[in-house]
C-alpha positions in Angstrom: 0.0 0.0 0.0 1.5 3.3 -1.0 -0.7 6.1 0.0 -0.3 8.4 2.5 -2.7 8.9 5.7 -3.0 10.1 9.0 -1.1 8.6 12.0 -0.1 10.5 15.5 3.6 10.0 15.9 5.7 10.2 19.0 9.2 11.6 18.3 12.3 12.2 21.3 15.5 13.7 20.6 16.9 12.0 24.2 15.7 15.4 26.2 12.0 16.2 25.2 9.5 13.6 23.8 6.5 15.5 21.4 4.0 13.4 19.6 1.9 15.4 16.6 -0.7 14.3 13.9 1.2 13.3 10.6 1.2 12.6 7.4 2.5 8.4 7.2 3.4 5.6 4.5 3.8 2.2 5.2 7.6 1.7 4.7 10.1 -1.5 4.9 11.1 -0.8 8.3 11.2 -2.9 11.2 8.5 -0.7 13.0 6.1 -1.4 9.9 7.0 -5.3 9.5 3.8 -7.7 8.5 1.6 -9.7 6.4 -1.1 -8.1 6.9 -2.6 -4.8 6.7 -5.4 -3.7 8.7 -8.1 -0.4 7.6 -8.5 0.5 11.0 -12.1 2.6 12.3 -11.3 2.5 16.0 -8.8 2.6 18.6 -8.7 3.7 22.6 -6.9 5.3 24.9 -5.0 3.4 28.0 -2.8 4.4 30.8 -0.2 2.8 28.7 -1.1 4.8 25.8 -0.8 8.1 27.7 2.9 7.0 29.0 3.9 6.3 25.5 3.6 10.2 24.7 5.3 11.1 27.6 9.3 12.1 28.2 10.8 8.8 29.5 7.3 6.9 29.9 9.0 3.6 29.6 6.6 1.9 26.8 7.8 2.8 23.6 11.7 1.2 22.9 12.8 3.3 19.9 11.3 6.6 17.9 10.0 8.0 16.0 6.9 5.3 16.6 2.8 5.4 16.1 1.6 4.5 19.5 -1.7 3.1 20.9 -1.9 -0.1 21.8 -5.4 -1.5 20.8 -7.4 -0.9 17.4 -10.1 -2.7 15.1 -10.6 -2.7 12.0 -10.8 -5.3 8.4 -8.2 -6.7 6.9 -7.5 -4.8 3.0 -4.1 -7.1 2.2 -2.6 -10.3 3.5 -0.3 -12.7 2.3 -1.0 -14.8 5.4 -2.8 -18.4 4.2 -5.3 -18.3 6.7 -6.2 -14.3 6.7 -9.1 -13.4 5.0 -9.9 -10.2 3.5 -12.3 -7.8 4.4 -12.0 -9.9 8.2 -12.9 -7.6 10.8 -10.5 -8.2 13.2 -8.8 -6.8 17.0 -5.3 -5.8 17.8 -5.1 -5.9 21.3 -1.7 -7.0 23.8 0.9 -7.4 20.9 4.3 -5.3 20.2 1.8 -2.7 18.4 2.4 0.8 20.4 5.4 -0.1 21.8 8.2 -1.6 19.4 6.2 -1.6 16.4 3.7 1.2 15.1 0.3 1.2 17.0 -3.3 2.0 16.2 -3.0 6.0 16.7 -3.2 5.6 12.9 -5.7 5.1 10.0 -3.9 1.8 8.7 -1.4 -0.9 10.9 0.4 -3.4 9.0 1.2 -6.3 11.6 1.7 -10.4 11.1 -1.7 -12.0 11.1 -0.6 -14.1 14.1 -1.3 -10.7 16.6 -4.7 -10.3 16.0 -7.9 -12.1 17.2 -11.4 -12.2 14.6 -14.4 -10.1 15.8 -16.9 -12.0 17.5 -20.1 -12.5 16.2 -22.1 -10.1 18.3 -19.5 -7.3 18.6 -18.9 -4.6 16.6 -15.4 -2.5 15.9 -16.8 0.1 18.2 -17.5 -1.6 21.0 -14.5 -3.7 20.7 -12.5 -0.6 21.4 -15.1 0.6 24.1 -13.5 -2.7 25.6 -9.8 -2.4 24.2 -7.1 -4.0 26.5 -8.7 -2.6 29.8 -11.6 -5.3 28.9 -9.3 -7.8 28.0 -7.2 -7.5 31.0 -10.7 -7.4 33.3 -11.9 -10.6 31.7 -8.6 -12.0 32.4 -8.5 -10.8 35.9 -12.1 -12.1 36.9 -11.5 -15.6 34.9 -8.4 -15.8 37.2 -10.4 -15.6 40.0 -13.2 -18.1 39.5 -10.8 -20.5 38.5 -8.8 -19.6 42.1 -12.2 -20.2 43.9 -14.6 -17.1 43.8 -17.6 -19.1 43.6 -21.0 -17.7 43.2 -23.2 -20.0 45.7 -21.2 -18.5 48.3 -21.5 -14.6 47.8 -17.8 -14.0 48.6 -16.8 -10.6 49.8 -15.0 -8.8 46.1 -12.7 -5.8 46.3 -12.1 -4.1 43.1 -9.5 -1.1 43.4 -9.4 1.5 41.2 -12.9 0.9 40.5 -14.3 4.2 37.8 -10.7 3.5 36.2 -10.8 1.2 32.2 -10.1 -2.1 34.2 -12.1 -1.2 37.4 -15.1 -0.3 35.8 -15.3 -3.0 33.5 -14.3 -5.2 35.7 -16.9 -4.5 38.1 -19.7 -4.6 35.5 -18.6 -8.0 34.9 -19.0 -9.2 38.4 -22.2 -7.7 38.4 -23.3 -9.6 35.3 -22.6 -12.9 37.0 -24.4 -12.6 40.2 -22.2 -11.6 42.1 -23.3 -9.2 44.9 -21.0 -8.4 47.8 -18.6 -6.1 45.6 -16.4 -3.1 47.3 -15.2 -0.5 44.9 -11.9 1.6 45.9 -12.6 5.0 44.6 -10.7 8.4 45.5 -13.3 11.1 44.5 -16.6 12.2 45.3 -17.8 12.5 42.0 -17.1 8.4 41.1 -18.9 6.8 43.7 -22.4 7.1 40.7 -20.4 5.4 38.5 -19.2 2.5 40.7 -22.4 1.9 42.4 -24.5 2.1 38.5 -21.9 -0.7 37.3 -22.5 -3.4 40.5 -20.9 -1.5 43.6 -23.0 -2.5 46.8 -20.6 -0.1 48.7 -17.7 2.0 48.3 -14.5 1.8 50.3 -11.6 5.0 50.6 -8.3 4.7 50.9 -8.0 5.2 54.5 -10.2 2.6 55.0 -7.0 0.2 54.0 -4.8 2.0 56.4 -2.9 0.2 59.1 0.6 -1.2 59.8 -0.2 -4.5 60.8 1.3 -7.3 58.7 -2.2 -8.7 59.0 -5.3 -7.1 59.3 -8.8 -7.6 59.9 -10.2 -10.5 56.8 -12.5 -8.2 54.7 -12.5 -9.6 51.9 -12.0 -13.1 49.7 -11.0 -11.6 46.6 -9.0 -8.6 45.4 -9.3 -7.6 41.6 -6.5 -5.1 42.1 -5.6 -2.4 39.0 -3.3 0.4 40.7 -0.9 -1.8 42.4 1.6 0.3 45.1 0.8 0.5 48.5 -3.1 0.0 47.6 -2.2 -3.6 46.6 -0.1 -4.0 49.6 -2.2 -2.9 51.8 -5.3 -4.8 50.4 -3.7 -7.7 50.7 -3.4 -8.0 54.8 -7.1 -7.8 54.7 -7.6 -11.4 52.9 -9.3 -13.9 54.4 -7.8 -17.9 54.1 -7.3 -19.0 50.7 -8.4 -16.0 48.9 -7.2 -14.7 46.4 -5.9 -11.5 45.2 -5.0 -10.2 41.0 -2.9 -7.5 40.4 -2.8 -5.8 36.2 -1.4 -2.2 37.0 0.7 0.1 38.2 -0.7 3.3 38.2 -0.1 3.5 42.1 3.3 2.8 42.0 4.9 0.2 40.9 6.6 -1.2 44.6 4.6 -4.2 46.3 6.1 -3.5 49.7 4.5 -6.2 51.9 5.3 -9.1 53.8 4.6 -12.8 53.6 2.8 -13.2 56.0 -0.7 -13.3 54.5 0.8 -15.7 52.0 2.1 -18.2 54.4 -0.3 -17.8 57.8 -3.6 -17.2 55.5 -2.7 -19.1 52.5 -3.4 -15.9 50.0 -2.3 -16.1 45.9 -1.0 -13.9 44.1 -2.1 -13.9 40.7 -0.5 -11.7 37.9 -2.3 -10.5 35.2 -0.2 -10.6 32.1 -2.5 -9.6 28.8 0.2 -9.3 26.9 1.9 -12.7 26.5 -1.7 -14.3 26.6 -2.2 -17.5 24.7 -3.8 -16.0 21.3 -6.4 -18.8 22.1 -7.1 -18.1 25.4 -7.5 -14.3 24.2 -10.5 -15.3 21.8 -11.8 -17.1 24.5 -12.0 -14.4 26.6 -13.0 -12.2 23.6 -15.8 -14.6 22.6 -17.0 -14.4 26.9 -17.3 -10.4 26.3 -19.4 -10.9 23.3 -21.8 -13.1 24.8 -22.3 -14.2 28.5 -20.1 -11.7 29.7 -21.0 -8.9 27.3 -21.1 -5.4 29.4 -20.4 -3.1 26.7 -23.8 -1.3 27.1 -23.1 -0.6 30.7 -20.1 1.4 30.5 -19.2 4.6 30.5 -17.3 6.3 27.6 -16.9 9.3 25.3 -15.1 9.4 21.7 -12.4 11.6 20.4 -10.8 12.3 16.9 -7.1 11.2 16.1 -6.3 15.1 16.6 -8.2 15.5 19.9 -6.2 13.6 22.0 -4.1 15.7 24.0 -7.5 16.0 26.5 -7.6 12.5 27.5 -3.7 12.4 27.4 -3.9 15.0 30.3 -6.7 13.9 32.3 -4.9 10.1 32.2 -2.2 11.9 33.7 -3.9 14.0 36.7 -5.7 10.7 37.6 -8.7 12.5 36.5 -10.1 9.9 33.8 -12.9 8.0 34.1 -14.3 5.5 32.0 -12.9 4.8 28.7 -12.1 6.8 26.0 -12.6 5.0 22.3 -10.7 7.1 19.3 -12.9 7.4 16.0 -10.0 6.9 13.0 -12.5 6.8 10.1 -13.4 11.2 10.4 -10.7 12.2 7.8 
């Protein structure tokens, strides 16, 4: 493909870091390698996303590069055997937006083996209304029923960062399946109509985690964790036997100072949450789970920006003010 479209590109010269709207061609290099080329219509925007623009964010390897790390779209060209074309198809958890161009961009040309078909029952829009933040929630909750959150017994759920992409999707989820006893950490007045709308029965600050006990009072079975920092570690002490606890972000810090003592006196797990290196089976699965039984896309809360009106969301990301998700409409050009 030889013509030129629009793409945001992030560009450092080792002491400031700018990202702008551009003009882009497909080229040979390594960034653009693939057998496939995608039309895109939508992307999102993640707390990953907003780090890639950012001076020494610590996502994207080399510049200049087209970040964003989730997009939808059907396939145009393919030399891969078992690629169709005009398959509507999702980019979510590869190398895209971080060493290889990403879906801030009206085309991506990656190998066929990174991307997962569209369910039947879900569009390209609300695919990105999902985007890795659904992914990583569907991931997070499967982790848990399969570490013993059972239904029947009403266990007591913690979700942190709750109005967050993961949080609030997350929650919706739980909500979906019955489940009833859910505790959503929030930081802000204004949130606690969003958390209790999507399945909340109560909100938690905080202070309510504070304490310097190695082990505190058992609150809760299960954690669905998506800040990580001292919230996780704190979290954590107030685990009951066996539960379990997940843990998919960062945004509080990236230090799980603890001890291991609620690991080896209450018989807690740990469970990372890894999207990226999922099994590309395992991601349809999960995929397939938020197009059917587990399909909350109707629920959430959300709001759609332009390739060139990105700087809004960038910032708000950035205070901790976003809420939500934030889908980017590539097709207005």
């Amino acid at each position: 493909m030889k013509e030129t479209f629009k793409a945001v590109v992030v560009r450092s010269d080792g002491d400031e870091t700018s990202y702008a709207l551009e003009d882009y061609q497909l080229g040979d290099q390594p960034v653009d390698e693939g057998d496939t080329i995608v039309k895109l219509a939508y992307s999102s925007m993640n707390y990953k996303d907003m780090l890639a623009t950012q001076h020494q964010g610590g996502v994207i390897r080399s510049y200049p590069l087209i970040p964003g790390i989730d997009a939808s779209g059907k396939i145009i060209e393919t030399s891969h055997p078992e690629a169709k074309i005009g398959e509507k198809v999702i980019n979510t958890c590869s190398a895209a937006g971080v060493t290889h161009n990403g879906g801030y961009s009206q085309y991506l040309k990656v190998p066929y083996e990174w991307l997962v078909s569209l369910p039947e029952g879900l569009s390209e829009k609300e695919a990105m209304i999902y985007g890795t933040a659904g992914l990583t929630a569907a991931y997070s909750v499967d982790s848990l029923l399969k570490h013993g959150m059972d239904l029947d017994q009403q266990p007591e759920i913690l979700v942190t960062g709750a109005s967050g992409g993961v949080g609030s999707i997350a929650l919706a989820i739980l909500n979906k399946l019955g489940f009833k006893n859910i505790s959503a950490l929030i930081r802000k007045d204004y949130q606690e109509a969003l958390v209790k709308r999507l399945g909340a029965d109560q909100v938690i600050w905080p202070e309510d985690l504070e304490g310097d006990k190695p082990l505190n009072k058992r609150r809760f079975d299960f954690v669905l964790d998506t800040v990580g920092g001292q919230v996780a570690a704190q979290a954590m002490t107030f685990i009951s036997e066996w539960g379990s606890m997940t843990l998919c972000g960062n945004a509080g810090g990236s230090k799980l100072e603890t001890t291991v003592l609620p690991l080896i006196l209450r018989g807690v797990n740990l469970l990372g949450i890894n999207s990226t290196e999922l099994d590309i089976n395992y991601r349809q699965e999960l995929w397939n789970k938020l197009a059917t039984d587990w399909k909350v896309v109707d629920r959430l809360s959300y709001d759609s920006v332009g390739l060139d009106q990105i700087e809004e969301t960038v910032e708000a990301l950035k205070a901790g003010k976003h809420m939500g998700r934030t889908i980017i409409d590539l097709q207005n050009f």
